[in-house]
N, C-alpha and C positions, 0 to 999 in steps of 0.2 A: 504494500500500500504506500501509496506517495505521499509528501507530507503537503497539507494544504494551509500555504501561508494563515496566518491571522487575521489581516484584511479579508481577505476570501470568507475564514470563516465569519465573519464579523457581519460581510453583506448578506448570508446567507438568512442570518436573524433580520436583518432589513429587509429583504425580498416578502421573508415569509411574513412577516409585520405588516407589509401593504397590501397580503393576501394572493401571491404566487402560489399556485401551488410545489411540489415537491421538484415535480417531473419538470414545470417551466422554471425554476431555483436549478437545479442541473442542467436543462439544456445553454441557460442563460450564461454560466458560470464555467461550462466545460468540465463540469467535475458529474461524478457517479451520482443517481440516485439514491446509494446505499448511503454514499457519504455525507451528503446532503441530509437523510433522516438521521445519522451519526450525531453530526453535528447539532440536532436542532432538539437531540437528545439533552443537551446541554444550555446552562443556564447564559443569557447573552454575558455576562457575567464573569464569567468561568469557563473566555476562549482559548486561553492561554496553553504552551505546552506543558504537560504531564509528566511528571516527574519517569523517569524510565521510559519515556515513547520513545518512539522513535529507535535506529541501532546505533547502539552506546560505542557498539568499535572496540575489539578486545585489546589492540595496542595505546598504548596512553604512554603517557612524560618518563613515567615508572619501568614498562616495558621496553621503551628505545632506549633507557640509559643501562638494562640490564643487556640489550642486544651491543650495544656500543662498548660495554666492559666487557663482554665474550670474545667479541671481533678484535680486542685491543692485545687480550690474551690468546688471544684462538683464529689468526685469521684466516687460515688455510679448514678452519672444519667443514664441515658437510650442513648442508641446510637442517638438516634431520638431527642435528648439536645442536643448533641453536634455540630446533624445537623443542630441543629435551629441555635446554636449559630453561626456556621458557616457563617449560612446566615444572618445571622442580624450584627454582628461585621466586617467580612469580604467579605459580597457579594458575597459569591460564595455558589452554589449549590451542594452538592455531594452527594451519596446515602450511606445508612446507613454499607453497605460494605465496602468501600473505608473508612471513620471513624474508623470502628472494625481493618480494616486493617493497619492504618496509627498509632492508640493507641497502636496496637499488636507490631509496629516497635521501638515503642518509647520505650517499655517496660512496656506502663501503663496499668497493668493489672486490669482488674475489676471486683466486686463480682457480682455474679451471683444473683439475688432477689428473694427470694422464692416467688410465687405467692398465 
């Protein structure tokens, strides 16, 4: 599910306020009918996000300084090192993708290991 700005949700309770129904509050808005009753579930009030919506992202400040002291110690390991260490230093699980990708962002480039 996409996240629908706050304005969006905002005129949703304005549409419906002037007497739109559901179905013309969606088509007008470009967003789902489902969403549209989601939202009007809710008090005008009380548009704001929701603690935990949305994806929190299992790498944070905490996680890149644990990837960054492995790689400083370990730069030749294997993605599948980093993901252990991941899980065993900071509890979180992630796949060997998100790793190659998060190393890729930092800048820490890795040699390749002839087999």
């Amino acid at each position: 599910m996409k996240h629908i700005p706050l304005v969006l949700r905002e005129r949703v309770h304005e549409l419906k306020k002037i007497g739109y129904t559901q179905n013309h509050i969606a088509e007008a808005l470009g967003i789902s009918r489902s969403s549209v009753a989601r939202i009007l579930q809710r008090q005008p009030t009380d548009l704001g996000r929701r603690p935990g919506s949305g994806f929190k992202g299992l790498i944070h400040e905490k996680e890149l300084e644990c990837l960054r002291e492995f790689y400083q110690k370990n730069p030749n390991a294997r993605l599948r090192e980093f993901a252990a260490e991941l899980a065993s230093r900071c509890q979180v699980q992630v796949s060997l993708t998100t790793v190659s990708n998060h190393l890729n962002r930092m800048g820490l480039k890795r040699k390749q290991k002839q087999r």
